[in-house]
C-alpha positions, 0 to 999 in steps of 0.5 A: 500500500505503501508502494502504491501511494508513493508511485500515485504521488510520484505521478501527480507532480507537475512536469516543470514547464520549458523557459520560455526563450528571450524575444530577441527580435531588434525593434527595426524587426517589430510588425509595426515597424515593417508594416509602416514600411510595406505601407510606405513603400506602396504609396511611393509607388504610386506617387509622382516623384516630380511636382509638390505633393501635399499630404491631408490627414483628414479627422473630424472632431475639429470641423466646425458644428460638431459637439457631440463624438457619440451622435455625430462622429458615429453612423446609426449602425455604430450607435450614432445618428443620421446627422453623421452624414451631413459631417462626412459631407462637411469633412467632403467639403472640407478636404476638396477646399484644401485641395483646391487651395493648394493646386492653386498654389502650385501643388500638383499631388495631393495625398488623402489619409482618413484620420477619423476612426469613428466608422473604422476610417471610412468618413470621406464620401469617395464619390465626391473627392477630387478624383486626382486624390490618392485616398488612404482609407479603411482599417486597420492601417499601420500608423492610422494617421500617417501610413506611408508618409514618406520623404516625397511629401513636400507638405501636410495638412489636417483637417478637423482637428480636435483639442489635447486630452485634458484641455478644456476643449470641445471632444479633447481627446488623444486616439485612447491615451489620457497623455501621449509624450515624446522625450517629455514634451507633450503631443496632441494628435496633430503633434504625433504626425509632426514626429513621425514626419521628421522620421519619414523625411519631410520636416525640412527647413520651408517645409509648410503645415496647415490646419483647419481645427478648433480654438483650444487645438490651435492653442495646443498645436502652437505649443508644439510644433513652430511653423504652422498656418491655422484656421479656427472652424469653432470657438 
């Protein structure tokens, strides 16, 4: 019996478990990493090396009369309202202006990346977008706000920019963090595009920036970035 119980007991300890070996891949390796690559090597592929080429960053927070994220900024299918569609027809407007203002100053490519994650990045009516566009649109997306951005951009605009998380702005936000800092300095969403340009290549010395946002996000983006040109679409 004796024999018995020790064999039983024997038999019911746990095998120790293999250590798990060191992930040793360098951060050059990560899939976000290569996947912004894969990303930007597409777009440059389809771009025009020569000419000046704009790259809008389309979000909808910002654009003037929105008030409410839960019932503006979502369709009826994702809980929302059906006034969602008069602001994707103003977000429409919006970057077909920008687009039109910049050709007129010489631009002649012009890069359109859906900004707004509300309807997973589908915001922008296609149908009505200037057809010389190249449309950056849908989920998921590495970088959502800057997928391929890439040194053959000359410069950058947003569209529908929103106040920092914490600020007393109208729907303050930043994507899902409370705070978002590089090196100590704090950045909104439109300041995280500003970073990830100077990684990609285009902030250079005349390089130009243009934002169509709220009061509080003119403020914010001030703080953060040096030369930039501004048009406040609410108080």
């Amino acid at each position: 019996m004796k024999r018995a119980l020790l064999v039983l007991a024997l038999a019911a300890v746990p095998a120790t478990a293999p250590a798990q070996e060191r992930d040793t891949t360098p951060p050059e390796a990560y899939f976000g990493v290569t996947e912004f690559r894969v990303a930007r090597i597409k777009l440059e592929r389809l771009m025009q090396p020569a000419g000046f080429t704009v790259y809008i960053i389309a979000d909808m927070e910002g654009l003037a009369g929105v008030v409410n994220n839960s019932v503006e900024m979502r369709p009826s299918y994702r809980g929302g309202t059906p006034e969602h569609e008069r602001f994707r027809q103003e977000l429409t407007d919006e970057v077909n202006a920008a687009i039109a203002g910049a050709r007129f100053a010489g631009a002649t490519q012009f890069v359109v990346n859906e900004g707004h994650g509300g309807t997973l990045f589908r915001n922008v009516l296609v149908e009505q977008l200037d057809p010389t566009a190249i449309l950056i649109r849908g989920y998921p997306k590495p970088n959502v706000m800057e997928t391929g951005l890439n040194p053959q951009v000359d410069a950058m605009f947003i569209i529908g920019a929103h106040a920092n998380a914490g600020t007393p702005g109208i729907i303050s936000h930043n994507f899902a963090f409370d705070t978002f800092t590089v090196n100590g300095k704090p950045l909104n969403e439109a300041g995280v595009p500003e970073e990830v340009a100077k990684l990609s290549g285009l902030s250079r010395e005349g390089d130009s920036r243009c934002f169509t946002m709220e009061s509080q996000s003119a403020e914010d983006v001030v703080n953060v970035l040096n030369k930039i040109e501004w048009i406040v679409l609410k108080p």
